[in-house]
Structures are given as C-alpha cells and as structure tokens.
C-alpha positions as CSV (number, residue, x, y, z in Angstrom):
1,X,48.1,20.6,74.5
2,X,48.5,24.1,73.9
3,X,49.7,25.5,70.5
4,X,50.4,28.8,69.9
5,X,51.3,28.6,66.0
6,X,49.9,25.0,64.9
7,X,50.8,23.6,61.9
8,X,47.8,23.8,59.6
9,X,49.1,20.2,57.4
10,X,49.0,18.6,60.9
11,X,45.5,20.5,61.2
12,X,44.0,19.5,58.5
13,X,45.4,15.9,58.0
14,X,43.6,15.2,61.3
15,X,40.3,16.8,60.0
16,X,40.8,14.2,57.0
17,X,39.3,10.9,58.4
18,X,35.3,10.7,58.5
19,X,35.7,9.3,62.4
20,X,37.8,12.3,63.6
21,X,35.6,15.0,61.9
22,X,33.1,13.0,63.4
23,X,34.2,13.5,67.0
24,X,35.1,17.1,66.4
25,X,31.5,17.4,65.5
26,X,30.3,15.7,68.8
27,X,32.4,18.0,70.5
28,X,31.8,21.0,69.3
29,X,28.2,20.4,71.3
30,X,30.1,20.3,74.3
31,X,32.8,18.0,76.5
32,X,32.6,14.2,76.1
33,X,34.4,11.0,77.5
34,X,36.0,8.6,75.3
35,X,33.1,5.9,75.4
36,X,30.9,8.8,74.8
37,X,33.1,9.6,71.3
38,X,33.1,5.7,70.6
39,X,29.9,4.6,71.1
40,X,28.0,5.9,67.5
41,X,31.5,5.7,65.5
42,X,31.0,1.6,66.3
43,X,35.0,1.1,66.1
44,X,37.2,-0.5,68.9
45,X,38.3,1.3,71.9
46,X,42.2,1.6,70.4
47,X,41.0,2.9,67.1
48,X,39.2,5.7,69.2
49,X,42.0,6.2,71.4
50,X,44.3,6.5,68.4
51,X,42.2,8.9,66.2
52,X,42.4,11.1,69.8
53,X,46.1,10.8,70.3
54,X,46.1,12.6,66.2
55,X,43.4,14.9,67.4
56,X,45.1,16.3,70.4
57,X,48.3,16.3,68.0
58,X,46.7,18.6,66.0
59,X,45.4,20.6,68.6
60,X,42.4,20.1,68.3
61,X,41.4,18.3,71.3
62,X,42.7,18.6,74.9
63,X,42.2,15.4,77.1
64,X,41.9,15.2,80.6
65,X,42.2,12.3,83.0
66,X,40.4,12.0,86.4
67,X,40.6,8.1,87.6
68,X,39.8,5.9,84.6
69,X,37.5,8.3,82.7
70,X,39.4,10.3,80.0
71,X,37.4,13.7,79.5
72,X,37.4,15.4,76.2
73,X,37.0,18.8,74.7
74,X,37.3,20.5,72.0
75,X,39.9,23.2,71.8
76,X,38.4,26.0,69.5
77,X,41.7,28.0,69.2
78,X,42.7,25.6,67.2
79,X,39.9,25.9,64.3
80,X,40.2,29.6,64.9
81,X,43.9,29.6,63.5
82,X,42.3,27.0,60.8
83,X,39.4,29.5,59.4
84,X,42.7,32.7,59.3
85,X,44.8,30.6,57.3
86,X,42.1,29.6,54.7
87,X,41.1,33.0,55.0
88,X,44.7,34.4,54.4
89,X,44.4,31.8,51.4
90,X,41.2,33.5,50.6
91,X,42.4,37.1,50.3
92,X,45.4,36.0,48.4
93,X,43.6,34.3,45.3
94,X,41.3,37.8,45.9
95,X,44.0,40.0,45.1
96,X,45.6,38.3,42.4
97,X,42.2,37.7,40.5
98,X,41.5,41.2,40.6
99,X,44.5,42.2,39.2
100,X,43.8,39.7,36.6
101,X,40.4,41.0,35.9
102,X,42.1,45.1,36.0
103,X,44.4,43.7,33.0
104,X,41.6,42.1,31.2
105,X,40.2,45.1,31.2
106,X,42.7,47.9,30.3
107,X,43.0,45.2,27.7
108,X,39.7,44.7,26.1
109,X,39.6,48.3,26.2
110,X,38.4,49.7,22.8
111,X,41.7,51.2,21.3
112,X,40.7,55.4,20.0
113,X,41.2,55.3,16.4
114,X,45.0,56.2,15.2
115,X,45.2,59.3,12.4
116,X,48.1,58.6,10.2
C-alpha cells in the first residue's frame, strides 16, 4: 500500500498496541514472514494477521504474497511522514514559546524612572 499523504491518527493509532510496535521493531531489522512476526509475540495466527491488516492500513507495512508464505516489510516512508509531522508540531510550540518568553521579557524589563 502506497500512501502519499497518510493520515498521522491512523499512523499513530497503529503504533499504539505493544504487539504492533513490536513488529515494527522486528522489521525495522529487515523483511520477515508472518510466523516470523508471531512466533515471540506468543498470540494466535488471526491476532497477528489482524494487527498486519492495521499496520498495512497505516502504511506502515507492505505485504507480499508468494504461494502460502506472506512476506513482510517495513515501509519507512511511512515513519518519515511520522517524525515531519511531530516535527512540524515541534517547531510550532518553538515559535510560540519564544514569543512567550520575548513578552516576558519586554515585560520584566526594569521600567527608567518617570520625572514628574
């Protein structure tokens, strides 16, 4: 499945179950089959096959099929467009607390004393 805009709630709702970070992890170490991705998370085949169906979803996966072995990998264009939008996040909250520390500032600046 290939995103060119993915939806970062979809994203990160997948990232939000232990066993699917879990086989992002594994993955990021390189392609895996299915029974490779289930054997250490010791849940049922379905389970595995349904946390993958969320994974590809999200675009974080890509499956491939050759006779009955289901090949996995990790698609890292995916976690690219995760890391801009936290970043984009990032620089937003920047800006605004340095504009909020500028103000604080100009206003604990010492006032010059006032002849009258």
């Amino acid at each position: 499945m290939t995103n060119h805009h993915l939806d970062p709630s979809a994203l990160f709702a997948a990232l939000s179950d232990g066993s699917r970070c879990r086989m992002v992890e594994r993955l990021s170490r390189g392609p895996a089959t299915v029974s490779e991705l289930a054997l250490p998370l010791g849940i049922s085949m379905p389970t595995v096959l349904q946390h993958l169906k969320i994974l590809e979803a999200s675009g974080l996966v890509a499956t491939r099929k050759a006779g009955r072995v289901r090949s996995c990998r990790l698609a890292p264009g995916a976690l690219d467009q995760a890391a801009s939008w936290i970043q984009a996040r990032r620089d937003a909250w920047a800006s605004t607390l340095a504009q909020l520390e500028s103000y604080l500032a100009e206003d604990a600046a010492p006032e010059e004393d006032l002849e009258i």
